[in-house]
C-alpha positions in Angstrom: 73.1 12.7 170.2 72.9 14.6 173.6 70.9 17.9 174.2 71.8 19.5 177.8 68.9 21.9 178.6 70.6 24.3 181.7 68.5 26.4 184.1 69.1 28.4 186.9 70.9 31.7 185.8 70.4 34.9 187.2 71.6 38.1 189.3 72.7 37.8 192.5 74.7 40.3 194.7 78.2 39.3 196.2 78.6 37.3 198.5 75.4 35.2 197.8 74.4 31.8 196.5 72.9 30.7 193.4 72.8 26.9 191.7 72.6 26.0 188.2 71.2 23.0 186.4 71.9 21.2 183.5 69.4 18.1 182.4 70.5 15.9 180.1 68.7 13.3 177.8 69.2 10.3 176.7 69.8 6.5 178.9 73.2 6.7 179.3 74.3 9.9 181.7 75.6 8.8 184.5 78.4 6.7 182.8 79.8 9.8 181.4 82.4 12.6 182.7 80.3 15.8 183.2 81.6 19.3 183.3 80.8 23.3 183.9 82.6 25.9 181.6 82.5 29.5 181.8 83.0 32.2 179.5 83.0 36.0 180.7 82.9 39.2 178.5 86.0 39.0 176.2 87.6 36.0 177.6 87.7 32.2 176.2 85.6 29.5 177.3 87.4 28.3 180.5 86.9 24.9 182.7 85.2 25.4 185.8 84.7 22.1 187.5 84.0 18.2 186.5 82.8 15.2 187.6 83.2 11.9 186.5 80.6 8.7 186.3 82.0 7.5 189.8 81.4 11.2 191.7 85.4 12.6 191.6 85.6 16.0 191.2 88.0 19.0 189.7 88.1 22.0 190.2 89.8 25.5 188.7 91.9 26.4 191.5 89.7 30.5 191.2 86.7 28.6 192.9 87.6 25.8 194.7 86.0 26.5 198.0 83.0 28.2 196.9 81.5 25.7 193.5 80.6 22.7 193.7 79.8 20.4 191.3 77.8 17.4 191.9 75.0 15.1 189.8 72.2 12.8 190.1 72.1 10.1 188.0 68.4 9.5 188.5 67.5 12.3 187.3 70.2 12.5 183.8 70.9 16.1 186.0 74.4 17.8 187.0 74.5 20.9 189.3 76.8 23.9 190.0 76.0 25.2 193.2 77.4 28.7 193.6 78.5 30.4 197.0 80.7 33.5 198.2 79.9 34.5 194.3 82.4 37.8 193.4 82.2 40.2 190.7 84.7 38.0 188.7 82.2 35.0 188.4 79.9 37.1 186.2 79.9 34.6 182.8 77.7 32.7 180.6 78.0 29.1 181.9 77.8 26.2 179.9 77.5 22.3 180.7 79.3 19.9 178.9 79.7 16.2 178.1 81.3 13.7 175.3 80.1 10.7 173.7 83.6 9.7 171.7 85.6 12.4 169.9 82.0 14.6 169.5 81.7 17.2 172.6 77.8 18.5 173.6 76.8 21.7 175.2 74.3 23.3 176.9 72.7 26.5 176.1 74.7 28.9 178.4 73.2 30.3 181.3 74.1 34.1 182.6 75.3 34.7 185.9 75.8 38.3 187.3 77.8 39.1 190.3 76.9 42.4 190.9 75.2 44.7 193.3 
């Protein structure tokens, strides 16, 4: 089993920055895909960016250019640094990971574009 502990949520205007964390447990994080999901106010859960055990990313094309996704393996830890944040990126964000067929997430964390 794999608990994902997230941090890092909050209210920032337009424009500005913000980076989220997600801590994992367990010995065995960095040979596993990693990923960010959002879900905004009557919307489904969407992808919003992986990374896999070697460091290649993905991205949904609505922030390429402004997230980015990134890990430390030291520290069982995957990031989601946030920049040029609009309006539309207001969500709860969740971290994700599989072991198998049996999918693990975080807590959600609430970001708020919004002056």
């Amino acid at each position: 089993q794999v608990q994902l502990v997230e941090s890092g949520g909050g209210l920032v205007q337009p424009g500005g920055s913000l980076r989220l964390s997600c801590a994992a447990s367990g010995s065995t994080f960095s040979r596993y895909l990693m990923g960010w999901y959002r879900q905004a106010p009557g919307k489904q859960r969407a992808l919003v960016a992986t990374i896999s055990s070697g460091g290649t990313t993905n991205y949904a094309a609505s922030v390429k250019g402004r997230l980015t996704i990134s890990r430390d393996n030291a520290k069982n830890t995957v990031y989601l640094q946030m920049n040029s944040l609009k309006a539309e990126d207001t969500a709860f964000y969740y971290c994700n990971t599989h072991r198998g067929n049996i999918g693990y997430w975080g807590q959600g964390n609430q970001v708020t574009g919004s002056s």
